[in-house]
C-alpha positions as CSV (number, residue, x, y, z in Angstrom):
1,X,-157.9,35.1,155.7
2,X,-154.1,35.1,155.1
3,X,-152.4,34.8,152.2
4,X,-151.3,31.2,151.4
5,X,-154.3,29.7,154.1
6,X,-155.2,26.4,152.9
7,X,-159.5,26.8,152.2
8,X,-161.2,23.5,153.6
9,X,-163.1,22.4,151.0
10,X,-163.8,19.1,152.1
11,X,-164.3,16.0,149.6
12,X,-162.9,18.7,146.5
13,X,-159.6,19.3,148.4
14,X,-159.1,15.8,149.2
15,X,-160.2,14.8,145.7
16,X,-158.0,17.4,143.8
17,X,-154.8,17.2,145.9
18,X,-154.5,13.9,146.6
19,X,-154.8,14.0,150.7
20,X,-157.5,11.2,150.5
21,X,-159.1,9.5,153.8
22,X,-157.4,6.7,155.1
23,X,-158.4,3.2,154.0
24,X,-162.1,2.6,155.0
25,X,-162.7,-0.1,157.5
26,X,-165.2,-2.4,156.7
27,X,-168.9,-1.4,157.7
28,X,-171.5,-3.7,159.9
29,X,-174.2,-2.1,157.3
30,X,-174.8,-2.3,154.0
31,X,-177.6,0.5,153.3
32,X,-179.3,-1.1,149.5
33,X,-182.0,1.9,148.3
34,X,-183.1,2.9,145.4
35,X,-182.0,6.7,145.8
36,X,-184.2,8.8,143.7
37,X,-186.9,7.6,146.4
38,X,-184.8,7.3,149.3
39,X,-181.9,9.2,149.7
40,X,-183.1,12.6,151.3
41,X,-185.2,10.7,153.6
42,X,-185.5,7.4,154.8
43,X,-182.1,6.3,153.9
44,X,-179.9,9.3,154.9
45,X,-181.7,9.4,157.9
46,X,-181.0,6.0,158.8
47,X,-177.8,6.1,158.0
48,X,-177.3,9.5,160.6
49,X,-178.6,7.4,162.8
50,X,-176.4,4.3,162.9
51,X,-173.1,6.7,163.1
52,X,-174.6,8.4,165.9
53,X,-174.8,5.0,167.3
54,X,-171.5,4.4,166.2
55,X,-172.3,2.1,164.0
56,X,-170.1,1.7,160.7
57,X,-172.9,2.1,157.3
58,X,-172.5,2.2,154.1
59,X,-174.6,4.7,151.4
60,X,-172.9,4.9,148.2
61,X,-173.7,9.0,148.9
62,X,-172.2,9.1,151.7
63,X,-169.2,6.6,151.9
64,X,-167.5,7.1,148.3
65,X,-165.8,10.0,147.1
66,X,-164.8,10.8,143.1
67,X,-162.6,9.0,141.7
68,X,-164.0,6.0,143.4
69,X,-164.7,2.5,141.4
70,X,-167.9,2.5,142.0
71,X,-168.7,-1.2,141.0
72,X,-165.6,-2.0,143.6
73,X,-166.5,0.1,146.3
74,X,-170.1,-1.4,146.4
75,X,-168.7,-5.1,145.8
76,X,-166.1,-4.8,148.6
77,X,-169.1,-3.0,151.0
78,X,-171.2,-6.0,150.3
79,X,-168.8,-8.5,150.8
80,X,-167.7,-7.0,153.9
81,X,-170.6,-6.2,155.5
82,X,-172.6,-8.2,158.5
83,X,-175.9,-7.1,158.0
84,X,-177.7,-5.3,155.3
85,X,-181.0,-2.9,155.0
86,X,-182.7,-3.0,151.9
87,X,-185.2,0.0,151.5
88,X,-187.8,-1.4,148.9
89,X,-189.5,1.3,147.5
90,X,-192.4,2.4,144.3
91,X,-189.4,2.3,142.2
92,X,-186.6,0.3,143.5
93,X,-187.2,-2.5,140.8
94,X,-187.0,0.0,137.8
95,X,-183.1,-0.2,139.0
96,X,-180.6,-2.9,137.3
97,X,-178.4,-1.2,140.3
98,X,-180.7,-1.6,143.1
99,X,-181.3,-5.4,142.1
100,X,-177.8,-5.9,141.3
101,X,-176.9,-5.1,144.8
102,X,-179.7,-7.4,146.2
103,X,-179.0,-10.3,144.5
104,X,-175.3,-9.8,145.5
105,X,-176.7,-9.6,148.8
106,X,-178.7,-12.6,148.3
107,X,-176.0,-14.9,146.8
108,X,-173.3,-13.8,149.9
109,X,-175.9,-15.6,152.3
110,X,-176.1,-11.9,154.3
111,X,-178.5,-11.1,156.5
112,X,-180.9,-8.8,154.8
113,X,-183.8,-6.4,157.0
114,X,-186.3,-5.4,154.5
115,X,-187.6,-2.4,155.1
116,X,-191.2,-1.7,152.7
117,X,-191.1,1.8,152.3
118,X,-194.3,2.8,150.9
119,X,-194.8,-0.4,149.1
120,X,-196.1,-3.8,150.2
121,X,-194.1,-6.5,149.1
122,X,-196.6,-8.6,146.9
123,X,-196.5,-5.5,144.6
124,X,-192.7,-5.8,144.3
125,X,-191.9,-7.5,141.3
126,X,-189.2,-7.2,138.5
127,X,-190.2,-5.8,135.0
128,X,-188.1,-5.5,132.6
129,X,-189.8,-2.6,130.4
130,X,-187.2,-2.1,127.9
131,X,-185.9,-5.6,127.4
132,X,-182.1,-4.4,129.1
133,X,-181.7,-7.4,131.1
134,X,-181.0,-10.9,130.1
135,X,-183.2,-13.8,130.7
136,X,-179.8,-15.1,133.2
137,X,-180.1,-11.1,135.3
138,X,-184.2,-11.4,134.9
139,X,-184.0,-15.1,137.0
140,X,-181.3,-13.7,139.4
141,X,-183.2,-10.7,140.0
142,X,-186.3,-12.2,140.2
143,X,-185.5,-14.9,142.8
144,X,-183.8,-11.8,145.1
145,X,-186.7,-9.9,145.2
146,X,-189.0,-13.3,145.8
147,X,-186.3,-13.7,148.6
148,X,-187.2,-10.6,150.5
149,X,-190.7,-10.7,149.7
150,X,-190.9,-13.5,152.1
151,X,-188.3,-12.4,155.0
152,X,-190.2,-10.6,158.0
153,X,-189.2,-7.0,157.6
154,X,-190.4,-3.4,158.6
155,X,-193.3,-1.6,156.3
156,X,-193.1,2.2,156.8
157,X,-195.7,4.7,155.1
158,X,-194.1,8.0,154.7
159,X,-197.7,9.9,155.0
160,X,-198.4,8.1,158.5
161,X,-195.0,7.7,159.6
């Protein structure tokens, strides 16, 4: 390599010296997962798949970069977005994030394909275990996850595909 040669480093480069992305357009997908269940699979996946199909997604992983708001970047997304996909998973309701974003979701009026991802939904329900939300996030959460509970959506069992 020659002295001087700029070293691609991707997101770090951009990150450190300022050459960020241009403004992102808004996306037709909003992808709402709980990550620690999803991301490596089912979500990334999906999301490779929709930009093959060149269609605009958003996962937080994938669409934000440091220095990022992450509470804006995921606000703007939703309220942008035509359509979102809400992975429901074992865990997804441990997750004042994961609900947060579905009861935005919700509230907007948006379009929301559940997908049941090794979970049926009468066993999705909100428990607050540690007493961290209040009784006004326990109703709003609650009625978001009744709400997709009852919209026709996709099950998918990861050991039978």
């Amino acid at each position: 390599m020659a002295i001087g040669a700029p070293i691609a480093l991707g997101k770090a480069t951009r990150f450190l010296f300022g050459s960020r992305k241009p403004p992102q357009k808004s996306c037709d997908v909003f992808i709402n997962h709980r990550g620690i269940d999803t991301k490596r699979n089912i979500a990334g996946l999906l999301n490779e798949r929709l930009t093959q199909l060149n269609i605009c997604s958003f996962l937080d992983s994938k669409s934000m970069e440091p220095g990022d708001k992450l509470y804006d970047s995921i606000e703007s997304a939703i309220s942008e977005c035509r359509v979102a996909i809400a992975i429901l998973s074992p865990r997804y309701c441990e997750s004042i994030f994961c609900l947060h974003e579905l009861a935005m979701l919700v509230e907007s009026g948006k379009k929301i394909i559940p997908i049941f991802y090794d979970i049926k939904p009468s066993e999705l329900q909100v428990v607050d275990t540690d007493g961290s939300f209040s009784p006004e996030q326990l109703e709003r959460f609650t009625r978001a996850i009744r709400e997709v509970r009852y919209t026709v959506g996709i099950t998918f069992d990861s050991q039978n595909g």
